[in-house]
N, C-alpha and C positions, 0 to 999 in steps of 0.2 A: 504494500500500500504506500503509496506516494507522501508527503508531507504534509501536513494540515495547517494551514494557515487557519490563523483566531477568526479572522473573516476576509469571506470572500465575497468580490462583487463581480456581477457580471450586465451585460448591457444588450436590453432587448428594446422591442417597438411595444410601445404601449400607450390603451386609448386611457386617456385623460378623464372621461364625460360621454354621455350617450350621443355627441357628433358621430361618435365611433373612428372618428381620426387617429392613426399612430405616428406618435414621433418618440423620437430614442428617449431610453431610460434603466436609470443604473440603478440596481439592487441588491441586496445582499442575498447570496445561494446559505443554504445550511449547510453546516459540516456534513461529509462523505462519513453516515455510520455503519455499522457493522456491514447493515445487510442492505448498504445503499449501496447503489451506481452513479459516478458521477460521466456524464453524457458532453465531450463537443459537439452540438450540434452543426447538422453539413447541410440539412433541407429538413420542410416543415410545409404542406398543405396546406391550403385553403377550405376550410369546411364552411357552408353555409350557417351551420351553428356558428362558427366564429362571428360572420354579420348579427346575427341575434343577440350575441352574448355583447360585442363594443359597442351595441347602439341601446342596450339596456329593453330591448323588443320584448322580453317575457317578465322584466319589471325586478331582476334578481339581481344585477348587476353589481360591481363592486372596481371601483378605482383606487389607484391605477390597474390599468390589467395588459399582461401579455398575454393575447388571446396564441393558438396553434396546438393540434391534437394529433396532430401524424406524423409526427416528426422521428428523423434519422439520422444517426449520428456515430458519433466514435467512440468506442468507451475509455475515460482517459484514467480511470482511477476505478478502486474497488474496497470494500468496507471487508472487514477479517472473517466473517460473515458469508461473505458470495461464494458461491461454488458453481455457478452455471455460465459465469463471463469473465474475463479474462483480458487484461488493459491493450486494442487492438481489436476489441471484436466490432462490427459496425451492429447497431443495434435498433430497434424502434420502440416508441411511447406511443401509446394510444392514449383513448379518451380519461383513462382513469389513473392513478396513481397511488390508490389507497381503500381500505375497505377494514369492517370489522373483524373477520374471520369467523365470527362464533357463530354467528345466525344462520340460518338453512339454506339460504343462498351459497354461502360463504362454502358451508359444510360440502355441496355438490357441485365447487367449483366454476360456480355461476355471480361470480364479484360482480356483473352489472347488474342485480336485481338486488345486492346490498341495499339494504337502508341507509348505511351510513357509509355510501362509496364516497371516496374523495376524487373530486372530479380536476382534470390535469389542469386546469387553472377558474380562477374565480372561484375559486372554496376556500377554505379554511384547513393546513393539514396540523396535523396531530399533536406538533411541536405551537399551534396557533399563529403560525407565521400563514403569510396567502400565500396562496399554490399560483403560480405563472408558468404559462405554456412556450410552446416552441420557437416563438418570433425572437430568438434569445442566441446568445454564443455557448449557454450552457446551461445546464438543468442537473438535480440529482433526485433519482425514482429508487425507489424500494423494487430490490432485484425481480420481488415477484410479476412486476405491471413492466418489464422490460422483456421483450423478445427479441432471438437473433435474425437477423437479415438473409435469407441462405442466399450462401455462398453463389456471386454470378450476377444476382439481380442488381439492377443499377437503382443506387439511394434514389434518385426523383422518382422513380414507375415505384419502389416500395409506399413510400409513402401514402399516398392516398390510400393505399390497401388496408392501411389501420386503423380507420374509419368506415372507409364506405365502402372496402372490401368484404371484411369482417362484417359490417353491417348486411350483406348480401345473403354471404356463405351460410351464418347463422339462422336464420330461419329455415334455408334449404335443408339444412343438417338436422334438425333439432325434429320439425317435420316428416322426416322420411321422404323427402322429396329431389334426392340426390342421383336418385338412381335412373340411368338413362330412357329415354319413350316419352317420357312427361312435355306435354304441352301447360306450358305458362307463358301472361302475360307478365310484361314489366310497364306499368304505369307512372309516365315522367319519365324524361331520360337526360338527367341530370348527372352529377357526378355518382352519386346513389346509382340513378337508374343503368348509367352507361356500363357500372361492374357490373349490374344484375344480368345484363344482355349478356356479357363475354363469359361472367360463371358459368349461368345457366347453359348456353351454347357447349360451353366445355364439359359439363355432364353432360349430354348427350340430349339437351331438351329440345323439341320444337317453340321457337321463340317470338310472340308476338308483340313487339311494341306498342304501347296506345296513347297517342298524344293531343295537343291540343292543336296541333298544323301541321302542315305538310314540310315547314323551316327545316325540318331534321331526317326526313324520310329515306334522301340517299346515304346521310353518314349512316344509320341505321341497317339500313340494308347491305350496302357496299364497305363500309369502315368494321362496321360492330360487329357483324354477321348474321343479324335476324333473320329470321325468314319469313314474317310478315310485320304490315305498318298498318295498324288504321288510325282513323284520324277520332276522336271518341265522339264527336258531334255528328258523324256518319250514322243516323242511324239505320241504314240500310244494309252498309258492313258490318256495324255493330250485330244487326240479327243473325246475319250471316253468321256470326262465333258465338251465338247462342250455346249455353251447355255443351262447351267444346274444351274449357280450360280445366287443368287439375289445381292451378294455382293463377292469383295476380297480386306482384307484390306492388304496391300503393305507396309510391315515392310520395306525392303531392302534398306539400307542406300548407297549400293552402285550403279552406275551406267548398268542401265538394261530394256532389250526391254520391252514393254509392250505389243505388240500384243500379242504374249501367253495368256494373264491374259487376255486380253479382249474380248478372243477370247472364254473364257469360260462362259461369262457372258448371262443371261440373254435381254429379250427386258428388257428397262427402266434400266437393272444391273450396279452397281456401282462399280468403281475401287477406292478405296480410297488410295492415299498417303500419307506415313508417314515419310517415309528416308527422312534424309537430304540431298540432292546428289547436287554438285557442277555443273554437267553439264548436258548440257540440252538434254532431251529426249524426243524421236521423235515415231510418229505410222502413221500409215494410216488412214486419216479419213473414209472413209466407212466402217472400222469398229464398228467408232462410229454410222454414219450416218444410217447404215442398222441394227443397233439394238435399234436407240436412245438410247445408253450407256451413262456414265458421268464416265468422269474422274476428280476429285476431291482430294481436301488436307484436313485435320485436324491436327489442332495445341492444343496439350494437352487438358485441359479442363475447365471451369470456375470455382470458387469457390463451386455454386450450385450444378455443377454437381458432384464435389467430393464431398460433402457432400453425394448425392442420392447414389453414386456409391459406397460409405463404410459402407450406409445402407443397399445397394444390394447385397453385398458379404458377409456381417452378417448374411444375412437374408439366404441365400443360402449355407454359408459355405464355402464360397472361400478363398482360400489362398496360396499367392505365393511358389512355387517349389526357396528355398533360400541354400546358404553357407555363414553360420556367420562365420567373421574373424575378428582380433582384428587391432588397427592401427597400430601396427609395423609390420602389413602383406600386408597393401594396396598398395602399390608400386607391389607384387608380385599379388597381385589381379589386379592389371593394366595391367599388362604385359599376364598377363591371359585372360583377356577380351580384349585384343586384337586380342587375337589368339581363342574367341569364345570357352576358356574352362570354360563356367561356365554354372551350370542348375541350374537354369536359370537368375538367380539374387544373386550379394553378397552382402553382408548387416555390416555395421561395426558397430561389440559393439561397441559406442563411451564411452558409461559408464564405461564397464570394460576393458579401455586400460588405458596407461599410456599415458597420448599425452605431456607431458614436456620431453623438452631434457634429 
């Protein structure tokens, strides 16, 4: 273990105030304990939660904040503690960073259904200092919310994996719904949506996208590899995929009918939710009732499962559709992702920016 300095500062992008604007800022890291990691970071995602969380949109907020959840990086140091990493390994941070252990979540190795998960920035961790995320030159995580990068994959295309990857893989997994023949929709094809296309594809599924225009139809088709596009306001195509899905997973963070979607589903077929949406959404039950349908939520993924699901995409060759930008672009990459111009993920060099004033 390297040398402990009484305190360390390091210097990330942080919003100030619900502008949600980032400019540089210097903070104090915690000592590197037992069973910590301390992380160079080299890149760091853009999640759409990020926009939520610097513009204070769910009302939770907390300043300063260095927003960023997918971050990858170098491990530079190691607590007496660690046995699974080793100073040199390139590693990823997901959305979480802490959790209770005791509770029944905890017990079945499902830390994001923790009550008391501590989230990778804008929380509170344990020591009562605030937790800051990836927009940073360094970070230290408890070795358990750190996973290895395998070997090959290049840090920008990992990255997004640790969010919206994982976000994908886990319902498919968890579900029974991995195994090849399966016809599913992917609703929204966002950063979210656009893993769900190239997962799904790689089990073996027939894959239909459903959006709100035709804006995205040949990336879909041609880029992603779907094998079908409808447009959801079609309701003539729409009949057409009547009781034809096994699944549709439901990106759409904003507020939106579901009969459509469930009306395409399968007996036993699954509607899975993933938007965050503020207000509450209503169907008809006999549509559940006459198909025994489920409508259903997923929340990102376990440790486990990101580990299986960065095997899964090595092993397949999957790798996020990204635009690398540096941080004195991120603010313009905000504003961007607000207005849904990104394909489909951006990723910020953190290594080769300058992040000091």
């Amino acid at each position: 273990m390297g040398i402990m300095e009484a305190e360390r500062k390091t210097t990330g992008w942080a919003a100030r105030d619900p502008s949600g604007i980032l400019s540089p800022y210097t903070y104090t890291l915690r000592e590197t304990g037992a069973d910590d990691v301390r992380i160079r970071i080299i890149c760091c995602g853009i999640c759409h939660t990020d926009l939520h969380q610097t513009k204070n949109d769910l009302g939770m907020s907390n300043y300063p904040m260095v927003p960023g959840h997918e971050v990858v990086g170098e491990v530079e140091e190691v607590g007496s503690g660690v046995s699974k990493f080793t100073v040199g390994d390139i590693v990823g941070v997901g959305c979480l960073v802490g959790c209770c252990g005791g509770c029944s979540p905890c017990e079945r190795d499902l830390e994001q259904y923790c009550p008391k998960k501590i989230w990778s920035y804008n929380d509170v961790y344990i020591d009562g200092q605030p937790t800051q995320g990836g927009f940073a030159k360094a970070t230290v995580v408890h070795q358990k919310f750190v996973v290895k990068i395998p070997e090959g994959m290049a840090v920008e295309q990992a990255a997004p994996l640790l969010c919206a990857g994982v976000t994908v893989y886990s319902p498919l997994s968890h579900f029974g719904l991995k195994r090849p023949g399966l016809r599913g929709g992917i609703l929204g094809l966002g950063g979210v949506g656009h893993m769900g296309v190239k997962i799904a594809k790689a089990m073996g599924h027939h894959v239909t996208v459903i959006s709100s225009s035709n804006k995205k139809r040949e990336e879909a088709l041609h880029d992603l590899g779907a094998d079908n596009y409808v447009i959801g306001s079609d309701e003539a195509k729409m009949s057409e995929l009547a009781d034809s899905l096994d699944y549709v997973i439901d990106t759409v963070p904003v507020h939106h009918a579901l009969e459509p979607y469930l009306s395409l589903l399968k007996l036993d077929g699954k509607l899975i939710l993933m938007g965050v949406i503020s207000n509450p959404l209503q169907f008809l039950t006999p549509l559940l009732m006459l198909g025994r349908k489920v409508i259903t939520g997923s929340f990102i993924g376990s440790m486990k499962e990101t580990e299986e699901m960065l095997e899964f995409c090595k092993e397949k060759g999957l790798s996020s559709m990204i635009e690398v930008v540096k941080m004195d672009y991120v603010n313009t990459a905000f504003e961007r992702l607000e207005k849904n111009d990104v394909r489909y993920r951006f990723v910020v060099d953190v290594e080769g920016s300058k992040l000091d004033a």
